[in-house]
N, C-alpha and C positions, 0 to 999 in steps of 0.2 A: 420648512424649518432646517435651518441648519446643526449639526450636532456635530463634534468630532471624541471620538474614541482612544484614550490616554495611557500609555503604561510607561512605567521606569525599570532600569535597575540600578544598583546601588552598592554602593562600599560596605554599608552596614545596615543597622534598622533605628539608626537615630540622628536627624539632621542635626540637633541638639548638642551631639558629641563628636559633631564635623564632619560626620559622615557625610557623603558627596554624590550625585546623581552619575552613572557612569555610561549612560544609555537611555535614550528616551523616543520615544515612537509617536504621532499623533495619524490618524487615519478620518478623511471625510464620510461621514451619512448627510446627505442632500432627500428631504422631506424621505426619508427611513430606508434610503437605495444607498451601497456604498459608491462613490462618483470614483475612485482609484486613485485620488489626490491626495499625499501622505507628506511627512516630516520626517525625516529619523537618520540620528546623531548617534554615534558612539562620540565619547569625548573622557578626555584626560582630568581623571578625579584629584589629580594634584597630591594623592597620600597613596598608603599603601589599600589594599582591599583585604576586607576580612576574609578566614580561610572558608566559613561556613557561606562567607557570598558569594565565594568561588563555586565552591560545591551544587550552590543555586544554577546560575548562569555560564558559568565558566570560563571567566572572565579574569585575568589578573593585570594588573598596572602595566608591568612589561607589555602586557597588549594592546595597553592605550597612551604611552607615553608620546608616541607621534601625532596623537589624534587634536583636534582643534580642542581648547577649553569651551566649557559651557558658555562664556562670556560673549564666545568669537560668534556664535551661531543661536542666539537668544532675540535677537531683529526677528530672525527668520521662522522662530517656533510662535514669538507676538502675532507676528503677521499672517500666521496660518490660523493660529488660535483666537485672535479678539475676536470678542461678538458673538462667539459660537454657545450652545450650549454640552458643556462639556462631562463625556460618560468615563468614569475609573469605577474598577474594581476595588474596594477599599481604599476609597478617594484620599480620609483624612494622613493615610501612609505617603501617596504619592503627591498631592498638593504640601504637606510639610517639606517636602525632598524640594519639589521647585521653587515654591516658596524663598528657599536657603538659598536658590541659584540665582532666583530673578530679584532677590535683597541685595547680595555680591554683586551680580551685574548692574546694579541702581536701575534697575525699569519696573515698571508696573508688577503689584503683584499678582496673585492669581483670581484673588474675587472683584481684581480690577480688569480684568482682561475677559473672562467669563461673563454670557446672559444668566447659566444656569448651571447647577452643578447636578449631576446624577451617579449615584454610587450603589451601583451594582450589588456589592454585596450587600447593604443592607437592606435592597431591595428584594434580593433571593431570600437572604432569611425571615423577612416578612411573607414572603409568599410559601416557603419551604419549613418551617419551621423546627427545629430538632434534625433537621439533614447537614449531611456536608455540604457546602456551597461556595468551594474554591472554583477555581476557574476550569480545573480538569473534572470538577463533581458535575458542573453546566456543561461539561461541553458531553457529559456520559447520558446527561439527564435530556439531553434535548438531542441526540444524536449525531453531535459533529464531532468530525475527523481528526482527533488529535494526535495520532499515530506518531505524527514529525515533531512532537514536541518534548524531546530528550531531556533537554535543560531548555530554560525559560530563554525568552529573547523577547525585546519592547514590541519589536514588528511583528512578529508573528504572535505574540500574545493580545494584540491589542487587535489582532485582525479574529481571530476566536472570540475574545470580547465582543468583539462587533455583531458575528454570528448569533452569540449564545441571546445580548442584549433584545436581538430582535427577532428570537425566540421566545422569552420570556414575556417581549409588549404584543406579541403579532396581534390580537385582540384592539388595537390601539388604533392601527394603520386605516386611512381612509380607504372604501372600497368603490368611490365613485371615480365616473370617466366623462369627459367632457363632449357631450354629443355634437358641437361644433368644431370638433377636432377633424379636417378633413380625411385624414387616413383612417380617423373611425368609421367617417361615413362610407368612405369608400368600400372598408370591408364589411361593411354589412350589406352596400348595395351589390355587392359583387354574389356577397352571399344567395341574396334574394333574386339572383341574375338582370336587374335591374339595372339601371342608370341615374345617376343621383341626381333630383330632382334640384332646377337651380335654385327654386327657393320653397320655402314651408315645413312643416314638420316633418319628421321621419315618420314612417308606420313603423308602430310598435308591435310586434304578435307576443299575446299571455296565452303561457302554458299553464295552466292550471294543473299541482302537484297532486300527485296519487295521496290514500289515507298513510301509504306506509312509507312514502318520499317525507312526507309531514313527520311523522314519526322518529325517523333515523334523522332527520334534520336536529329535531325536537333533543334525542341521544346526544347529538354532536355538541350544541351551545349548551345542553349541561353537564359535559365533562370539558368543556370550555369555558365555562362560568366555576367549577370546582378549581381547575387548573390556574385561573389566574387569582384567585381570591374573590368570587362575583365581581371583578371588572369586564363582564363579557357586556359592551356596548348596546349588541342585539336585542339581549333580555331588558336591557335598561332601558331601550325605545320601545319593548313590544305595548304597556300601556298606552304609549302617544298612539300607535300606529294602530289600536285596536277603538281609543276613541275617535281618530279621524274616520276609520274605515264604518262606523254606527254612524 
């Protein structure tokens, strides 16, 4: 699955009243790994900026009047973005901003360019309820490093974004590995001081878990089925996998 990770900043807080995107970031997740393939534009809002969207970002007009227009570099945001399915932190803020840009530039909008939309925050506060759940409350709650993050910036917000998001799903992520993958084989025969056999199964060896490996296991996926809201996958298989094993 492909996914990429969205942020803006802005003149003000309303496309509605011409407010203008003045910065925008987009960062790749390839099946939930980031690949290091990004987008990101500083660009000339064409008006003046608010002072309180200074105070945000700290960003004023003088600092982008050399910068290309949104219009000049909008190919280039399409072409990274189609198809994807695409994560914002308070999506309907940031889809209105581009929205406005990619209306001006006459090309596709945004839920023509999108598989999928996913918006973070009201994802956290379904899962968080009654907490804060800004982007610096994710990044306190789940333990990432936002030291460097003084004032906001598209690129570096939407690369914390990307962190916190896949914190919040890691419960989601597939945990299988393809046992015809040659370097897997290798390192298991290497393990086993063996030579990989040219053809037929692998040996498998089961360890069978202690009562108290069982136990702590047991701790883990139910403070992993609280944390995500019971979307802990494990627990949702354990009946398949207790009538297959009868």
């Amino acid at each position: 699955m492909r996914q990429i990770v969205i942020d803006t900043e802005t003149t003000g807080l309303d496309p509605q009243q011409g407010h203008r995107v003045i910065e925008f970031a987009a960062l790749e997740l390839v099946d939930r790994r980031v690949t290091g393939r990004t987008v990101h534009f500083r660009v000339d809002p064409e008006r003046e900026i608010d002072f309180a969207a200074t105070e945000v970002h700290g960003m004023t007009w003088e600092d982008l009047k050399s910068k290309p227009k949104f219009r000049d570099v909008a190919a280039e945001f399409i072409d990274f973005a189609r198809g994807a399915e695409w994560i914002i932190h308070n999506a309907p803020f940031d889809v209105g901003f581009l929205d406005a840009e990619l209306e001006r530039a006459g090309v596709p909008s945004c839920s023509e360019l999108y598989a999928g939309l996913i918006d973070t925050l009201a994802l956290a506060r379904e899962m968080y309820p009654g907490k804060r759940n800004g982007l610096d409350a994710l990044c306190e709650r789940f333990g990432i490093d936002n030291s460097h993050r003084s004032i906001h910036g598209a690129l570096l917000d939407a690369q914390l974004l990307a962190e916190a998001y896949l914190a919040m799903t890691r419960g989601q992520e597939s945990l299988t590995i393809d046992m015809a993958d040659p370097s897997v084989s290798s390192i298991l025969h290497e393990a086993q001081g063996s030579e990989a056999p040219s053809a037929g199964p692998l040996p498998v060896a089961v360890v069978e878990p202690t009562a108290e490996e069982l136990e702590a296991h047991r701790g883990y996926l139910a403070a992993l089925a609280k944390e995500t809201r019971g979307r802990c996958v494990w627990l949702q298989l354990e009946p398949l996998a207790d009538a297959i094993a009868a």
